[in-house]
C-alpha positions in Angstrom: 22.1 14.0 42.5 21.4 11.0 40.3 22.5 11.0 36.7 19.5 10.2 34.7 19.3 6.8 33.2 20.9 6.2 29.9 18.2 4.3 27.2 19.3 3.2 23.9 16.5 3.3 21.2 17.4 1.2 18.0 15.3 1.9 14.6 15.7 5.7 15.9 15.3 7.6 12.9 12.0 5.6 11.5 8.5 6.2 12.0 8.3 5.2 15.9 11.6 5.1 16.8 11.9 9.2 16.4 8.9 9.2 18.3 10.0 7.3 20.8 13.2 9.2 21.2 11.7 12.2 21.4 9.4 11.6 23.9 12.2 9.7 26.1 14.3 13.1 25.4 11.5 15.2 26.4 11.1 13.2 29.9 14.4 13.7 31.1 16.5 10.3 30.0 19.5 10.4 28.4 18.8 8.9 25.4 21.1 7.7 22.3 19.3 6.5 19.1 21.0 4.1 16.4 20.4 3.6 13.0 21.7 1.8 9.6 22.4 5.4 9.0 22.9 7.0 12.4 21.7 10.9 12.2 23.0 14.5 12.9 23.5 14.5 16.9 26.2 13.5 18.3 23.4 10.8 20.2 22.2 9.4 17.2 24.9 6.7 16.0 25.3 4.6 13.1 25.5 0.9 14.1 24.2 -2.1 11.4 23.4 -4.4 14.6 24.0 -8.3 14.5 26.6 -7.6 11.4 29.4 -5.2 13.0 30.4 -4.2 16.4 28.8 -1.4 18.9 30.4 2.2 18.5 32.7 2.6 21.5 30.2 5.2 22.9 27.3 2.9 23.2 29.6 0.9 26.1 27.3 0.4 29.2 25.8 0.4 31.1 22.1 1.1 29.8 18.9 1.3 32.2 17.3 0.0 29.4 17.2 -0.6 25.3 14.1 0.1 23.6 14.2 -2.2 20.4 11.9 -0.5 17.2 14.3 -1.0 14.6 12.8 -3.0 11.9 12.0 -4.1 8.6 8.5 -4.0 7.3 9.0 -5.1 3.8 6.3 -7.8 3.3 8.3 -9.2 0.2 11.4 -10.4 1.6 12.9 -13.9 1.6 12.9 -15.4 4.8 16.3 -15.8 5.1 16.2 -12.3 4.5 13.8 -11.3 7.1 15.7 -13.7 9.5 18.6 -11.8 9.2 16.4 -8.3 9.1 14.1 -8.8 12.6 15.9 -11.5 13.8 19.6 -11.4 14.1 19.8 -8.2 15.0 17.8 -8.9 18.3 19.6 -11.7 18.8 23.0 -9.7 19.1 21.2 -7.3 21.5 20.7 -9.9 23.5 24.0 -11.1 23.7 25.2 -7.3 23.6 23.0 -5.9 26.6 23.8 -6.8 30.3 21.3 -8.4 33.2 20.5 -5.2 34.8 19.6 -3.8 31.5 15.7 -3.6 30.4 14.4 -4.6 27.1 11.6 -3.2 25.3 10.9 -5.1 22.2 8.7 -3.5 19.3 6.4 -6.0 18.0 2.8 -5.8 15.5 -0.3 -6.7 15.8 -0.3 -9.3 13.1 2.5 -11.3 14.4 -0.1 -13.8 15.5 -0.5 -14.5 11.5 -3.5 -17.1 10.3 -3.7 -18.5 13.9 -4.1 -16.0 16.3 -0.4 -17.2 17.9 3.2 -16.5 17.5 4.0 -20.3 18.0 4.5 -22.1 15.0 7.6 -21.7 13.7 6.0 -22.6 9.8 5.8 -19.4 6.9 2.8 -20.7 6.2 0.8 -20.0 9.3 1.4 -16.2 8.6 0.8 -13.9 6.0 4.2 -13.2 4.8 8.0 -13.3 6.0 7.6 -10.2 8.3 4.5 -11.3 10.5 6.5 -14.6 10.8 9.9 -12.9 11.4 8.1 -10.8 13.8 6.7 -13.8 15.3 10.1 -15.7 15.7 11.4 -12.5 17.6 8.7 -12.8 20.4 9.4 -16.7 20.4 13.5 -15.9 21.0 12.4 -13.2 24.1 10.3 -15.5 25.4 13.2 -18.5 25.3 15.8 -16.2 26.3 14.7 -13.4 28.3 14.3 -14.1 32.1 12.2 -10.3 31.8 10.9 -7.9 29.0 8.1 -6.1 27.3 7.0 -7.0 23.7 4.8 -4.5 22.8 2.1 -5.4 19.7 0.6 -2.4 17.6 -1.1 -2.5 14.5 -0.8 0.1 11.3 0.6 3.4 12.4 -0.1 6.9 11.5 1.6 10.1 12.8 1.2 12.4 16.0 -2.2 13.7 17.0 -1.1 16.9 16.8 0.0 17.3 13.2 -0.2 14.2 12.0 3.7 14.5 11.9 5.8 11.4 10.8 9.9 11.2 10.4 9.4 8.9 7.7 5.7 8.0 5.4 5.7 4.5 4.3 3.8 1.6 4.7 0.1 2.2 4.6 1.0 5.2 2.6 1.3 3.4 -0.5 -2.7 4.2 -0.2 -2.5 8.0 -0.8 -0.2 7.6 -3.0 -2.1 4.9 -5.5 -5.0 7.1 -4.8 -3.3 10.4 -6.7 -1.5 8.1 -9.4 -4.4 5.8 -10.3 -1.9 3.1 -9.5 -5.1 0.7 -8.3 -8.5 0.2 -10.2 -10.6 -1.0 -7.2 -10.6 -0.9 -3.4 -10.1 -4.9 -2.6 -11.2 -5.6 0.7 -14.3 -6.1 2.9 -15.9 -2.6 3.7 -17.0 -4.1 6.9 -13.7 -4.8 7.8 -11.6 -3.5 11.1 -8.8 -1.3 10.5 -6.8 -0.7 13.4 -4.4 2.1 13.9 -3.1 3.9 16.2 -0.3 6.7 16.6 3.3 7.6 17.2 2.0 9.1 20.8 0.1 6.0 21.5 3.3 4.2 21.2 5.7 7.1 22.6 3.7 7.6 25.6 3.2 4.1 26.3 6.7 3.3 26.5 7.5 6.3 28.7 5.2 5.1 31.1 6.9 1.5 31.2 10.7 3.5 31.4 9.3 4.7 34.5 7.5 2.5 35.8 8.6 -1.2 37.6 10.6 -4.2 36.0 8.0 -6.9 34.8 8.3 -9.9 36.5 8.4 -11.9 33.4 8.0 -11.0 29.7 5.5 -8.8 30.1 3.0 -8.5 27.0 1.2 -4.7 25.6 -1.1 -4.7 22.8 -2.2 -1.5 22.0 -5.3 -0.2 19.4 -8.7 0.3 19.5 -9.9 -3.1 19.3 -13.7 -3.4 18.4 -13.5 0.1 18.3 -11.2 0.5 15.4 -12.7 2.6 12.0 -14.1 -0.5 9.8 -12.4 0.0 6.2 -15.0 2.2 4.7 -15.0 4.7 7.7 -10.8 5.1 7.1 -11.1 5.1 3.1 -13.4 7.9 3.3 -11.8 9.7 6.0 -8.1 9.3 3.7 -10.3 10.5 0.2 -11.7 13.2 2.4 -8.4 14.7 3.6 -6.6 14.3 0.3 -9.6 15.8 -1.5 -9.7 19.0 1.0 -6.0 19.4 0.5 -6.1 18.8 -3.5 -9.7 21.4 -3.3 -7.3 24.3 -1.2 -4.6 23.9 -4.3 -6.5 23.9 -6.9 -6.4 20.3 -8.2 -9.5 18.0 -9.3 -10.8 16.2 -6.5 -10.6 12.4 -6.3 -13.3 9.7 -7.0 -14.1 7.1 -4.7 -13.5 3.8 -6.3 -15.9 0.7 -6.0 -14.6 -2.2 -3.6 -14.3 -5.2 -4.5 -14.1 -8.6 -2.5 -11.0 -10.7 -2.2 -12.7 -13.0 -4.0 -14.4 -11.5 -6.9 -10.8 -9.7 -7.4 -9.2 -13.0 -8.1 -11.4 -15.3 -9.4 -13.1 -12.8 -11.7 -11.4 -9.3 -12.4 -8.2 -10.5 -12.2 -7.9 -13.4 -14.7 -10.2 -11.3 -17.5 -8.1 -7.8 -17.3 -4.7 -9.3 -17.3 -4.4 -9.5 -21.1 -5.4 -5.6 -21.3 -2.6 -4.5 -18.4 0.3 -3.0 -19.2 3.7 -4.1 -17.4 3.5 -1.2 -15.2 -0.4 -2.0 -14.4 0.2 -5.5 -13.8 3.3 -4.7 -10.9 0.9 -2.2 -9.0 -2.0 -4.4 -8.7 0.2 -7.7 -8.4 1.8 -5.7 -5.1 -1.7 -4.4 -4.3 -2.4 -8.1 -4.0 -0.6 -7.7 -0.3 -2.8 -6.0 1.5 -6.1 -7.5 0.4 -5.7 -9.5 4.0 -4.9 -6.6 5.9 -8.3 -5.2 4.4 -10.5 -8.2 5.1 -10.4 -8.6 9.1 -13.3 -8.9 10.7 -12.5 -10.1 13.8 -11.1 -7.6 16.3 -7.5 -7.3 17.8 -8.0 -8.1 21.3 -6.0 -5.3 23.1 -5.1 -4.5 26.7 -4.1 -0.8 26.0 -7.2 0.8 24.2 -6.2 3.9 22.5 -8.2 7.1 22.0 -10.8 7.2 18.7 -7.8 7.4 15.4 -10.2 8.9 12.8 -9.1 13.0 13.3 -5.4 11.9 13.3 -5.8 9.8 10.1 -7.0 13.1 8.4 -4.1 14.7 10.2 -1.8 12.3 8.4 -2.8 12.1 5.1 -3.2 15.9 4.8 0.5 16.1 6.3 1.3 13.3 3.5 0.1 15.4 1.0 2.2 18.5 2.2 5.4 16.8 2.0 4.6 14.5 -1.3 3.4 17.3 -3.2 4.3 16.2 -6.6 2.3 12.7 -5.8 -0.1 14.9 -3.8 -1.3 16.6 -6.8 -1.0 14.3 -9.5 -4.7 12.9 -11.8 -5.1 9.6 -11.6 -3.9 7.7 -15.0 -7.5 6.2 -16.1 -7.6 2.3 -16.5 -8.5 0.7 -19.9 -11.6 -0.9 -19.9 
């Protein structure tokens, strides 16, 4: 009887990387998950790859080495988001044999302000990780003879339950919802929104385990492309599910707050209330500033994988937030000064 193939998973105790090894796990691979931290089975090792060696159990060989282990901090240095999304692929590379298959983790907005992951300049993106993200495919694409890179845009939990191993990210929104940590929504209501889930992800790289070797670097964009939630459909569907869980616990419900363009935001708002924020204010809304991009698409991700319709899971997410950030959860918003 054949042994079944070994798979490494890197990133394996974040967001889609438990997801990922679960699902692997569940189909029957022998899988062994790393982390900065490692975790409590004896398959889930600690290993800080690109600045120490491999753990004498992760010696080969390896059918193949699923690569999710990232950071998403939009506020790095580059040097530091070189060293974060880069390097460690890098020593993968080096690390991981011929016969061994790589599938590389990638986003959605790794194609930055251009639509392409080829220029090598920061300012063609909109911050250190969609161009550290970018140099990643760039260093497959030199090096790799055969791959996947698999693009995917903001990610919520599992269908089911709206389970996540860890809520960050996009979940800044719940939480500056409950605190009052932003005064407006700034973005484009029209906008696309795109996400999709941990399954999405899980199963689609299942089905590439078992499937055939691609031929070259082989490129997967999941989401639901011109069938994504535009920005007001998600807001309300977040407010919604936080005010139905606040409403069963006995806590005031939410209001919805106006939305406000890019534009007027900065030009107008922005300079005029400064002299009335407090230092506490002014750090919220200066890191709000971030995702007022991410809130303004209006073009569509072209995809090849379209995922099912997000909008029950998103409720399933945020209410699962809400259960397990119940001190944010059931906070009142502080009000802003006028």
């Amino acid at each position: 009887m054949t042994p079944p193939a070994r798979i490494l998973v890197t990133g394996a105790t974040g967001a889609v990387g438990g997801a990922v090894l679960r699902r692997l796990t569940a189909a029957g691979y022998e899988v062994y998950g790393v982390s900065s931290r490692g975790g409590s089975s004896p398959c889930q090792l600690a290993w800080r790859i690109g600045t120490e060696e491999p753990p004498d159990a992760l010696r080969g060989p390896w059918h193949t080495v699923v690569h999710c282990a990232a950071d998403t901090r939009w506020n790095l240095s580059a040097e530091e988001s070189e060293q974060a999304n880069v390097a460690p692929l890098r020593a993968l590379l080096k690390w991981k044999d011929d016969h061994t298959r790589l599938i590389h983790l990638s986003s959605s907005y790794a194609t930055g302000l251009t639509g392409s992951v080829e220029p090598t300049s920061s300012d063609a993106y909109r911050n250190t990780y969609e161009w550290s993200k970018a140099a990643a495919e760039r260093l497959i694409a030199a090096e790799c003879p055969t791959g996947d890179i698999i693009r995917f845009p903001i990610v919520m939990g599992a269908r089911e339950d709206g389970f996540l191993d860890r809520y960050s990210g996009f979940f800044w929104l719940p939480s500056s919802l409950c605190t009052g940590a932003v005064p407006a929504l700034v973005g484009d209501e029209d906008a696309y929104l795109d996400i999709v889930s941990t399954d999405d992800i899980a199963d689609h790289i299942r089905d590439l385990v078992g499937g055939d070797r691609p031929a070259g670097v082989r490129l997967s964009i999941l989401g639901r492309g011109d069938g994504a939630p535009h920005v007001a459909q998600a807001f309300h569907t977040i407010l919604t599910a936080l005010n139905t869980w606040r409403t069963e616990h006995g806590v005031p419900a939410l209001e919805q707050l106006r939305y406000v363009s890019a534009d007027q935001w900065n030009r107008f708002y922005l300079p005029f209330a400064r002299e009335y924020l407090d230092r506490a204010q002014l750090m919220r809304v200066t890191a709000f500033q971030a995702y007022q991009s991410y809130l303004s698409i209006t073009d569509p991700f072209e995809v090849t994988h379209r995922t099912e319709p997000i909008t029950a899971t998103l409720y399933r997410s945020m209410q699962r937030w809400a259960e397990t950030h119940t001190s944010t959860a059931r906070r009142t918003p502080r009000p802003w000064r006028p």
